[in-house]
OpenMM code with the backbone's topology and positions (N, CA, C; nanometers):
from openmm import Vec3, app, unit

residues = "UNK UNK UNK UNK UNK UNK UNK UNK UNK UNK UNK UNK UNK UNK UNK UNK UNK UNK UNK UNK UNK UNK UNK UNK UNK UNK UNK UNK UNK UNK UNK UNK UNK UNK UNK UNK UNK UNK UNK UNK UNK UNK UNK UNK UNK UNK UNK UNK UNK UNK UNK UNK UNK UNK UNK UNK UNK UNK UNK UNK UNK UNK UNK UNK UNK UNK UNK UNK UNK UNK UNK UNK UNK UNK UNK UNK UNK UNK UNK UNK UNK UNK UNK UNK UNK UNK UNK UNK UNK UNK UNK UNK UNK UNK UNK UNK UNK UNK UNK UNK UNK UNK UNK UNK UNK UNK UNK UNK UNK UNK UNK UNK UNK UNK UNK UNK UNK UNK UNK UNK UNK UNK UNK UNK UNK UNK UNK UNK UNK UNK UNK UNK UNK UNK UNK UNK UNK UNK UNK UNK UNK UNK UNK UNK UNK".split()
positions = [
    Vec3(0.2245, -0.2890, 1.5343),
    Vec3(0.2353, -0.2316, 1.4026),
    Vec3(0.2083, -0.0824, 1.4117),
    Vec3(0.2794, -0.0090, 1.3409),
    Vec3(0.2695, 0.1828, 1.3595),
    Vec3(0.2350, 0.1889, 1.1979),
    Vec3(0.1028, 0.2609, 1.2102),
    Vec3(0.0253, 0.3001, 1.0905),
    Vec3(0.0568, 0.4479, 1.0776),
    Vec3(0.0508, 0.4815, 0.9356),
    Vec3(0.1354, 0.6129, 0.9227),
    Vec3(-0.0306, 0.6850, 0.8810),
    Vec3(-0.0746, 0.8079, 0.8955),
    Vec3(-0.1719, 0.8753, 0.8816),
    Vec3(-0.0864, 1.0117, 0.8706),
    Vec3(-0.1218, 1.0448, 0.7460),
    Vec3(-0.0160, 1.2001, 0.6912),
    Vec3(-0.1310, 1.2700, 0.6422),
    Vec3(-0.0683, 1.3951, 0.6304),
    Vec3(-0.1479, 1.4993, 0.5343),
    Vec3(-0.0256, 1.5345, 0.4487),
    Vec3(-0.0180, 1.4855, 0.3731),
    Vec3(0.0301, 1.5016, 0.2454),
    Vec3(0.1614, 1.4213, 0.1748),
    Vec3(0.2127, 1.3843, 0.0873),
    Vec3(0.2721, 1.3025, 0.0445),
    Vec3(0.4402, 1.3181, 0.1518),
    Vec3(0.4766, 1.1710, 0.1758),
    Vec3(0.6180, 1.2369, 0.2200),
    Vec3(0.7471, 1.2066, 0.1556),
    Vec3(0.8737, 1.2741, 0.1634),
    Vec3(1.0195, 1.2441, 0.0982),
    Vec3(1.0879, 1.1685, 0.1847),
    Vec3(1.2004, 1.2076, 0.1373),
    Vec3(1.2978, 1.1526, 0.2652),
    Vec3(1.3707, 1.3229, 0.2753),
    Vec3(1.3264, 1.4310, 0.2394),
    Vec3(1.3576, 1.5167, 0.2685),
    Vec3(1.3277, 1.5742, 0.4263),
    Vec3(1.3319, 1.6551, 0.4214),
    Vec3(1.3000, 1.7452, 0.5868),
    Vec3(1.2144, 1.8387, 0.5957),
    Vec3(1.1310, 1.8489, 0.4861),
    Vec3(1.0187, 1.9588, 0.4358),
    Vec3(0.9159, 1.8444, 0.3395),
    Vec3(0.8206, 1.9077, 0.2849),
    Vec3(0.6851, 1.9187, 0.2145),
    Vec3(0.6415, 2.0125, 0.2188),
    Vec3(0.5807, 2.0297, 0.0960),
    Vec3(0.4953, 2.1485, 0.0623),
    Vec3(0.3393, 2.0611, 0.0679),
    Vec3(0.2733, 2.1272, 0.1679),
    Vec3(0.1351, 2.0778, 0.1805),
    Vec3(0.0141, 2.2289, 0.1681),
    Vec3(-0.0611, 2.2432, 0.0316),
    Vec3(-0.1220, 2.3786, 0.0129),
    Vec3(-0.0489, 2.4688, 0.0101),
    Vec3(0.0716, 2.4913, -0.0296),
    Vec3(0.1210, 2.6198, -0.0624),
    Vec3(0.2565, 2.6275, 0.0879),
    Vec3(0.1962, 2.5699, 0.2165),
    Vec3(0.3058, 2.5960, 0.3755),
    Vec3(0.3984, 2.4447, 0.3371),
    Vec3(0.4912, 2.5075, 0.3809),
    Vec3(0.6300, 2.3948, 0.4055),
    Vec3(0.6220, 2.3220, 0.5408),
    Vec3(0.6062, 2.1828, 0.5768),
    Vec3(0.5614, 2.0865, 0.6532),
    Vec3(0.6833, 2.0288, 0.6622),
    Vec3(0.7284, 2.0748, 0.7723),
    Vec3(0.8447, 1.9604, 0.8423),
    Vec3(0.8326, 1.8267, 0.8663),
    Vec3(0.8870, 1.7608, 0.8521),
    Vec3(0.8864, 1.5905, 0.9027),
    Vec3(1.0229, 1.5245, 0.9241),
    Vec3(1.0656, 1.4323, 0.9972),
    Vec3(1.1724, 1.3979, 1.0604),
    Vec3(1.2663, 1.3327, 0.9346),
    Vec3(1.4038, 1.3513, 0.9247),
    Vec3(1.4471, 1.2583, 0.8243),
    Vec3(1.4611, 1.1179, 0.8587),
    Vec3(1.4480, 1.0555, 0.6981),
    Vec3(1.4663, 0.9290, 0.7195),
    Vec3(1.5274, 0.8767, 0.5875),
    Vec3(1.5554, 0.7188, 0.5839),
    Vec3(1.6292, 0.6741, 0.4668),
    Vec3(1.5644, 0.5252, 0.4444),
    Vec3(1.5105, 0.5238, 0.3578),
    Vec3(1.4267, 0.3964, 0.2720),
    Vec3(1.5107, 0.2574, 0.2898),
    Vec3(1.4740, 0.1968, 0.3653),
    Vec3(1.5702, 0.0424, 0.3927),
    Vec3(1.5318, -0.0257, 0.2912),
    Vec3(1.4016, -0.0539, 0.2959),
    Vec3(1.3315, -0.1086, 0.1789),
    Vec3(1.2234, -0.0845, 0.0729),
    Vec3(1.1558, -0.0862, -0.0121),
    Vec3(1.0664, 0.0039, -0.0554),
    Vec3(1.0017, -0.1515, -0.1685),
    Vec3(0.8463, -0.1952, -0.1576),
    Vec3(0.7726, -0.2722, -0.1636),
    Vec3(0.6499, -0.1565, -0.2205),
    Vec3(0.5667, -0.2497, -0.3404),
    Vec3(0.4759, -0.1779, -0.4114),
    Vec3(0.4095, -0.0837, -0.3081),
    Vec3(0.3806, -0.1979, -0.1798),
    Vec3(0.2416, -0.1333, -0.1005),
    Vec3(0.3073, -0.0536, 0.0274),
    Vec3(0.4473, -0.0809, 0.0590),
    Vec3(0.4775, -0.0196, 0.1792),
    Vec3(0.6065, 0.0079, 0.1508),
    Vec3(0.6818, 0.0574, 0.2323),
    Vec3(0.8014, 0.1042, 0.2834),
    Vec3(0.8590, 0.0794, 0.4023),
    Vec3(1.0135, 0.0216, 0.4244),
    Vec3(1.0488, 0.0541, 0.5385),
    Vec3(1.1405, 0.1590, 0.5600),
    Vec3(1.1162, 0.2651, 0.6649),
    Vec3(1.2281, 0.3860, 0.7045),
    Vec3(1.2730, 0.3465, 0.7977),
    Vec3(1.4003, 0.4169, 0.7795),
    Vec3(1.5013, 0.4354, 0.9245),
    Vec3(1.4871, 0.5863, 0.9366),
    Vec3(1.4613, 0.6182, 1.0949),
    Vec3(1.3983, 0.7199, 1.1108),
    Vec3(1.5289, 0.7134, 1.2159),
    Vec3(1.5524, 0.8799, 1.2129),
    Vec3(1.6715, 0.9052, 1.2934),
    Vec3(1.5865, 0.9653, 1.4298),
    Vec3(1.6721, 1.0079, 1.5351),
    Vec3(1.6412, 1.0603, 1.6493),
    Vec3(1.5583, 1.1409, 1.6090),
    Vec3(1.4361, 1.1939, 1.6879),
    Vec3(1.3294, 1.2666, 1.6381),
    Vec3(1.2133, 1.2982, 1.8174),
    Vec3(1.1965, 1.4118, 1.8383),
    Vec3(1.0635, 1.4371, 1.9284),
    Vec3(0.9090, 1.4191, 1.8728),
    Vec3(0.8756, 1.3916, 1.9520),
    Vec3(0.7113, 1.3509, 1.8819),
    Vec3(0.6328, 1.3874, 2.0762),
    Vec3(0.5022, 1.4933, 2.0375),
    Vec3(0.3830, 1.4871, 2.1231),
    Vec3(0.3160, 1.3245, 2.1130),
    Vec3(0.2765, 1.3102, 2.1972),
    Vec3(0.2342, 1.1813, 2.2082),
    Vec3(0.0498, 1.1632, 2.2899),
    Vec3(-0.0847, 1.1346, 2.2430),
    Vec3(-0.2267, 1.1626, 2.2938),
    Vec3(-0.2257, 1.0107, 2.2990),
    Vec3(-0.2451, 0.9357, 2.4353),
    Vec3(-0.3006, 0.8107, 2.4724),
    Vec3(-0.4388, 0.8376, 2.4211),
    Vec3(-0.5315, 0.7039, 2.3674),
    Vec3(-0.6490, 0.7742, 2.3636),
    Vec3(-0.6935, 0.5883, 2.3656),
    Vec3(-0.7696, 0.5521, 2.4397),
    Vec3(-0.8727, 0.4153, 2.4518),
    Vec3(-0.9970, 0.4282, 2.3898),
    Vec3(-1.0012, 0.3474, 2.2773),
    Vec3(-1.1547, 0.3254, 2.2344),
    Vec3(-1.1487, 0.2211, 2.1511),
    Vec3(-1.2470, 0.1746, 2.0816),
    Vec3(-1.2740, 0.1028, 2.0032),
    Vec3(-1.3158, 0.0752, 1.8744),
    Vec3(-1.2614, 0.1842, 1.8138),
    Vec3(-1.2832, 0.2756, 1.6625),
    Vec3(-1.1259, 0.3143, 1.6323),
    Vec3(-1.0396, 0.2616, 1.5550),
    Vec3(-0.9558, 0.3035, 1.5016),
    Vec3(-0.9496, 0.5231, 1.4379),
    Vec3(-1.0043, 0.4800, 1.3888),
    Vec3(-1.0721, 0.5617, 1.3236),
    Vec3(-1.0916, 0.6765, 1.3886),
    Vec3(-1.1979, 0.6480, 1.4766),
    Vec3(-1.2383, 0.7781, 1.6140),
    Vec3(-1.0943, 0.7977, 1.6756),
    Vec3(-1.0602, 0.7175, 1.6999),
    Vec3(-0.9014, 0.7359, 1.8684),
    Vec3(-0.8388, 0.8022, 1.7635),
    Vec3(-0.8184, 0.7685, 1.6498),
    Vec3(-0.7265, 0.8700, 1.5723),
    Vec3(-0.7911, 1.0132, 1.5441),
    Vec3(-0.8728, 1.0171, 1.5088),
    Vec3(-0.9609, 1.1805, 1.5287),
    Vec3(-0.9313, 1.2672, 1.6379),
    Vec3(-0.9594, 1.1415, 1.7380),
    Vec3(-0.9692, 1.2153, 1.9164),
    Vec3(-0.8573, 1.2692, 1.9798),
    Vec3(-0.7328, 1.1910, 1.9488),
    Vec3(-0.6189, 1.1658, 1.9650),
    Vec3(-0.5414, 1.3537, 1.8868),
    Vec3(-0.6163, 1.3237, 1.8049),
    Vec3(-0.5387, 1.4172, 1.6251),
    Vec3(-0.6087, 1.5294, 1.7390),
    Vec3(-0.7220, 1.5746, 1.7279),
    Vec3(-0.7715, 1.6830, 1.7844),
    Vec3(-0.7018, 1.7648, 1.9311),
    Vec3(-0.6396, 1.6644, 2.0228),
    Vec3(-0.5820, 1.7234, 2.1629),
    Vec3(-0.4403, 1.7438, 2.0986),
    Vec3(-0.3482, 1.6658, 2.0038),
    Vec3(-0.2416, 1.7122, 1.9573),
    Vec3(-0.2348, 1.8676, 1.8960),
    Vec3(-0.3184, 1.9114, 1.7744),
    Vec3(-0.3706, 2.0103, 1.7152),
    Vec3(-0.3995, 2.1079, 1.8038),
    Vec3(-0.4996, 2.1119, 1.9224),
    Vec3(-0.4863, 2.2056, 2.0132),
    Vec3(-0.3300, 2.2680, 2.0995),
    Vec3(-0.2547, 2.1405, 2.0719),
    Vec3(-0.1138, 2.1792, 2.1904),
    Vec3(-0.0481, 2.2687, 2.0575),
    Vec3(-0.0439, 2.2390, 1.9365),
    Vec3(0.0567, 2.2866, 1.8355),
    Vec3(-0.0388, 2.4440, 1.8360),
    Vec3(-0.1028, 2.4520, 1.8092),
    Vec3(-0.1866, 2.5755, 1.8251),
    Vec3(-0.2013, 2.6323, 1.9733),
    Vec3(-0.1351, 2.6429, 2.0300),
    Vec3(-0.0841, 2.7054, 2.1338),
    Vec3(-0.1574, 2.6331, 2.3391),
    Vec3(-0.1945, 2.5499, 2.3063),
    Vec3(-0.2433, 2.5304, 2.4395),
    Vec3(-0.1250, 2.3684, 2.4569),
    Vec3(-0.0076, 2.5135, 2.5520),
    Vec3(0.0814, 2.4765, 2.6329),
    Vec3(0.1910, 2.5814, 2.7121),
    Vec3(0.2254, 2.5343, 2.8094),
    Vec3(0.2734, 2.6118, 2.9250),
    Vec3(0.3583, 2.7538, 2.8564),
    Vec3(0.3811, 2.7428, 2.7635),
    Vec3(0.4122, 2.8648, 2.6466),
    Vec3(0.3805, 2.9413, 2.6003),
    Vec3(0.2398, 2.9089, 2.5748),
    Vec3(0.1434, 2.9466, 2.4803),
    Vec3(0.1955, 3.0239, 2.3268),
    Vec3(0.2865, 2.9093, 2.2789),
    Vec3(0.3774, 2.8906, 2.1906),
    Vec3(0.2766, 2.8002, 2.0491),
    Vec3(0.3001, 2.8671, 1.9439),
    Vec3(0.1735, 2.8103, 1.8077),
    Vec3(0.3050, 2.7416, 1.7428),
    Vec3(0.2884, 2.6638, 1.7052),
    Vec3(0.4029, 2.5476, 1.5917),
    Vec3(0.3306, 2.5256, 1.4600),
    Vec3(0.4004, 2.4998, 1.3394),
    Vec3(0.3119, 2.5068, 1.2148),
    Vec3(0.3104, 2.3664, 1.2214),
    Vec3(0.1681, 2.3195, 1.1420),
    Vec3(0.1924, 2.1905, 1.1715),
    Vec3(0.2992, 2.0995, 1.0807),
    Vec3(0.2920, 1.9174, 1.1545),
    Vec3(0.4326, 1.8915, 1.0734),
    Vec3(0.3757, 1.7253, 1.0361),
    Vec3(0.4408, 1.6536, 0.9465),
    Vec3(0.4036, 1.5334, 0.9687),
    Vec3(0.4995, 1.4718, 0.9566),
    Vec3(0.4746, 1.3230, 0.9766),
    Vec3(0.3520, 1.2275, 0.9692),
    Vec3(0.3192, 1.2557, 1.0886),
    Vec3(0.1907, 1.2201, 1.1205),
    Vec3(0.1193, 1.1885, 1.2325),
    Vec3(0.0813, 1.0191, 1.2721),
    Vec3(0.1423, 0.9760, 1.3496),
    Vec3(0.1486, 0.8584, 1.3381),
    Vec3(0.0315, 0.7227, 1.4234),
    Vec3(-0.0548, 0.6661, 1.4240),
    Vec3(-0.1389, 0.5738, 1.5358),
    Vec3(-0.0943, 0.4956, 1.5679),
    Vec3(-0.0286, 0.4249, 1.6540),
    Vec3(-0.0183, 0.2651, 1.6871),
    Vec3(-0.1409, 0.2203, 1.7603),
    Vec3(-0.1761, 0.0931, 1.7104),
    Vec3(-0.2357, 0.0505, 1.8359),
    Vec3(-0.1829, -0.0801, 1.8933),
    Vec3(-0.2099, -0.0215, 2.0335),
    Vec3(-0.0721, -0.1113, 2.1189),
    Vec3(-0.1417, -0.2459, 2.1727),
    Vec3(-0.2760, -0.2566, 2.2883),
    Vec3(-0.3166, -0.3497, 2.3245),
    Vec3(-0.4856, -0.3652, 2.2875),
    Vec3(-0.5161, -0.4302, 2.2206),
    Vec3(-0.6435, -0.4891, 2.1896),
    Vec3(-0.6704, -0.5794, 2.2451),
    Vec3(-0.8298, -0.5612, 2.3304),
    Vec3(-0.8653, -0.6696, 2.3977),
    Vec3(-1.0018, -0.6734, 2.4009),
    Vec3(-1.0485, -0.7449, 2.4281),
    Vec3(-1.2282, -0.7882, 2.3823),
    Vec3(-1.3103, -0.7054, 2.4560),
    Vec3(-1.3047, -0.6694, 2.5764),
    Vec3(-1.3958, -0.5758, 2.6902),
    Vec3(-1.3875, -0.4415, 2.6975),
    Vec3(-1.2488, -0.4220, 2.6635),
    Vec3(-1.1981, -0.2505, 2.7118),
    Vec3(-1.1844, -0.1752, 2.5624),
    Vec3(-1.1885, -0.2512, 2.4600),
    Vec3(-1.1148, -0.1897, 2.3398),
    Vec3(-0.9591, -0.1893, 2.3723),
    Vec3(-0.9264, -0.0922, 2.2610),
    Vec3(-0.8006, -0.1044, 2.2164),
    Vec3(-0.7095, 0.0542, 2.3184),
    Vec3(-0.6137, 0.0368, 2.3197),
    Vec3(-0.4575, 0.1497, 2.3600),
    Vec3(-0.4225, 0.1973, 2.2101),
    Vec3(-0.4515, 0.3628, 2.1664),
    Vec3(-0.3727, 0.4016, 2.0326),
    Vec3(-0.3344, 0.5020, 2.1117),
    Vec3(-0.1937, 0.5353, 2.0343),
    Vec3(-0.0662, 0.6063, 2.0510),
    Vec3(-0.1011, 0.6913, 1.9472),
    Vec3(-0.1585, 0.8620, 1.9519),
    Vec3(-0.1183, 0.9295, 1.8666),
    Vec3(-0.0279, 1.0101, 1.8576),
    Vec3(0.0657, 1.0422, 1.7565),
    Vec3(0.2078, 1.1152, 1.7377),
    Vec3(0.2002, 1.1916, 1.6786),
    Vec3(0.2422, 1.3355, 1.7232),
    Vec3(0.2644, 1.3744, 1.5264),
    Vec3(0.4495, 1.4510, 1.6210),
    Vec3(0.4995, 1.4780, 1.4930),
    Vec3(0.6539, 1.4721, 1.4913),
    Vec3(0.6707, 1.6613, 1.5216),
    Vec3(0.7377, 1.6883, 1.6086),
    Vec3(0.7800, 1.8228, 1.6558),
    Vec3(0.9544, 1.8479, 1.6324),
    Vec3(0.9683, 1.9824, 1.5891),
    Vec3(1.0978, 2.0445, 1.5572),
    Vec3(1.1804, 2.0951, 1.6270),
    Vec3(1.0693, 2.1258, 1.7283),
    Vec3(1.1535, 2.2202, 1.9057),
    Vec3(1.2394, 2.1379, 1.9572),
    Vec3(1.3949, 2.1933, 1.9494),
    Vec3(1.4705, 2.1418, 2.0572),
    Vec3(1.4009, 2.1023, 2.1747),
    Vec3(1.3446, 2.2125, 2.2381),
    Vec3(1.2974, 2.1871, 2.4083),
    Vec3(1.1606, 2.2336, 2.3484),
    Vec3(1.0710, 2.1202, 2.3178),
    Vec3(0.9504, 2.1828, 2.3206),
    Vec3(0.8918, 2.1874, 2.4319),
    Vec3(0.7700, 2.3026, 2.4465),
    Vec3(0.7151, 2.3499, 2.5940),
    Vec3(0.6140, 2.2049, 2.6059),
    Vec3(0.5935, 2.2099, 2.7644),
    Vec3(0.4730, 2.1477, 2.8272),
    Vec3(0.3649, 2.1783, 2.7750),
    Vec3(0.2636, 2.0282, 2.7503),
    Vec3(0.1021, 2.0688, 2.7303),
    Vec3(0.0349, 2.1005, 2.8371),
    Vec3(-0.0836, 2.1742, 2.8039),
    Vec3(-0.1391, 2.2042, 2.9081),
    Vec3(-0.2198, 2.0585, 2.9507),
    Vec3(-0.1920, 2.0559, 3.0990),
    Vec3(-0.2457, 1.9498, 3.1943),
    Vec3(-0.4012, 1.8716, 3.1028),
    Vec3(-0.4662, 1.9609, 3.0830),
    Vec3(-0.5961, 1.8857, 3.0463),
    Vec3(-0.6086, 1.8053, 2.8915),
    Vec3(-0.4803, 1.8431, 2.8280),
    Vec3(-0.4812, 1.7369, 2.7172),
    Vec3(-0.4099, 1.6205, 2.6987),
    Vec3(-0.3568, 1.5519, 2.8440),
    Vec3(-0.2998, 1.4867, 2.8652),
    Vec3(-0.2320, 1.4164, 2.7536),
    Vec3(-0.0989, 1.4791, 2.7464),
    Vec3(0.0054, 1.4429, 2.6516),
    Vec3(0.1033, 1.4684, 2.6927),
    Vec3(0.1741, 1.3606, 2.6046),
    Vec3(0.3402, 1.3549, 2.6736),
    Vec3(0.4319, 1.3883, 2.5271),
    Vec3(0.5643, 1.4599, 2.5918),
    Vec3(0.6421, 1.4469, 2.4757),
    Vec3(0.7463, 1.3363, 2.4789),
    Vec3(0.7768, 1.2637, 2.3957),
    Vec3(0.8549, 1.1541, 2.3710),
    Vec3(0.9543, 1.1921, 2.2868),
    Vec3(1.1585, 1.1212, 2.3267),
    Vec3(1.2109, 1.1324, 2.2288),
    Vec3(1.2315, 0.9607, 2.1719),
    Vec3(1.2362, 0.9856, 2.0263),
    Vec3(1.2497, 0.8414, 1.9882),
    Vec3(1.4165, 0.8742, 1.9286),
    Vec3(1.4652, 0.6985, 1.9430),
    Vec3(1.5521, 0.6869, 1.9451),
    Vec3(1.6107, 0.6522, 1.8008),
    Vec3(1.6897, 0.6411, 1.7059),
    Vec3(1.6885, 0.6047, 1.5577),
    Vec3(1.6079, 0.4484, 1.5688),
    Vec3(1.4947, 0.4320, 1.4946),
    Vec3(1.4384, 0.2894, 1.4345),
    Vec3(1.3561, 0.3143, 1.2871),
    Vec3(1.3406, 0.1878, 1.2828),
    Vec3(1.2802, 0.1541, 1.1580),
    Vec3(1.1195, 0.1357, 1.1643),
    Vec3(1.0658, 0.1506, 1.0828),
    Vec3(0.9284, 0.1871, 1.0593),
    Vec3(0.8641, 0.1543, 0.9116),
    Vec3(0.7553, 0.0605, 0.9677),
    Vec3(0.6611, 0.0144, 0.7903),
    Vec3(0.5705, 0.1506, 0.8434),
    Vec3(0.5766, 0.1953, 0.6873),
    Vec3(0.5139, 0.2892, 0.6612),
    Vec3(0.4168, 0.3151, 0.4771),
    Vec3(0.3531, 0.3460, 0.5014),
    Vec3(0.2281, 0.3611, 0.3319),
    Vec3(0.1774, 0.5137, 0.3554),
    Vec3(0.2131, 0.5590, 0.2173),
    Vec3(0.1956, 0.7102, 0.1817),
    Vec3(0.0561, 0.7013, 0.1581),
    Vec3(-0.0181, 0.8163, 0.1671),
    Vec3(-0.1289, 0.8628, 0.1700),
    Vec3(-0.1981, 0.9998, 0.1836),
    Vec3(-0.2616, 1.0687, 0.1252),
    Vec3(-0.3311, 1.1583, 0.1839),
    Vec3(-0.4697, 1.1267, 0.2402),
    Vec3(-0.4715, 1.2102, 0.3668),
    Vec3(-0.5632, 1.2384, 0.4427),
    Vec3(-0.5600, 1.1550, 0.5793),
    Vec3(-0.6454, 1.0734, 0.5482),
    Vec3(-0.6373, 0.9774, 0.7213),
    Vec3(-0.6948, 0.8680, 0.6218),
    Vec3(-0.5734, 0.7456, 0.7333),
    Vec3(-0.6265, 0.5889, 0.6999),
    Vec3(-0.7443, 0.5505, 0.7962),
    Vec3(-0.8247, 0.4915, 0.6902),
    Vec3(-0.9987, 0.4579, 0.7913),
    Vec3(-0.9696, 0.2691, 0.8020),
    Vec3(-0.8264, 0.2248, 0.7442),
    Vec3(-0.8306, 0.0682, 0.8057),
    Vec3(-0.6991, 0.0626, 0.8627),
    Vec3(-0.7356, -0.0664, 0.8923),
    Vec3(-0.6087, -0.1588, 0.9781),
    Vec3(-0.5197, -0.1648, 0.8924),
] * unit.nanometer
topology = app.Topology()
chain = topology.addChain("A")
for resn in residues:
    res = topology.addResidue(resn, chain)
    for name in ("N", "CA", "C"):
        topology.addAtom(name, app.Element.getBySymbol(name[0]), res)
């Protein structure tokens, strides 16, 4: 399941206004739309990507959010600043009783060729391919499952 964690409401446009700055986010088109959720079809799109293991939803998404935030603010082989963009997205992939859990943090990038992170925030850039996605609007950060 991919939990959506935004800063600020989203469209199906290609912008938001979040405080006054215009916030890019990937387009998409509403397949279905349910009181509590939504499904998008999300077209081709780049996304930074922070592995982060723990056992706090909550925290891995903080921890995760924080090494992304440093690469968009310039720590990468560029030393290139990006405004930020959303959604920012968590999955968590494998939960298991001893180790905790695998979360996937995302947030969505505009750069054709965006630059390399620097080595120590171990992140990858990913392109995704057009899919669909349950998604729930929100501001700030989701603190549940």
């Amino acid at each position: 399941m991919i939990l959506l964690v935004c800063y600020g409401y989203l469209s199906s446009s290609t912008s938001l206004v979040q405080s006054g700055l215009v916030v890019d986010s990937p387009q998409y088109t509403v397949v279905r739309s349910e009181p509590d959720f939504e499904i998008r079809l999300y077209g081709e799109s780049s996304w930074v990507t922070a592995l982060v293991r723990g056992n706090s939803f909550l925290n891995s998404t903080k921890s995760g959010f924080h090494r992304l935030y440093q690469y968009i603010h310039g720590a990468n082989v560029n030393s290139i600043r990006f405004t930020m963009n959303a959604p920012v997205l968590t999955s968590v992939i494998t939960p298991t009783q001893t180790n905790g859990s695998i979360y996937l943090v995302r947030t969505y990038i505009t750069a054709k060729s965006p630059p390399q992170p620097n080595p120590e925030l171990n992140l990858q850039i990913d392109q995704w391919r057009s899919q669909c996605v349950a998604c729930q609007e929100f501001s700030w950060i989701c603190k549940r499952r």
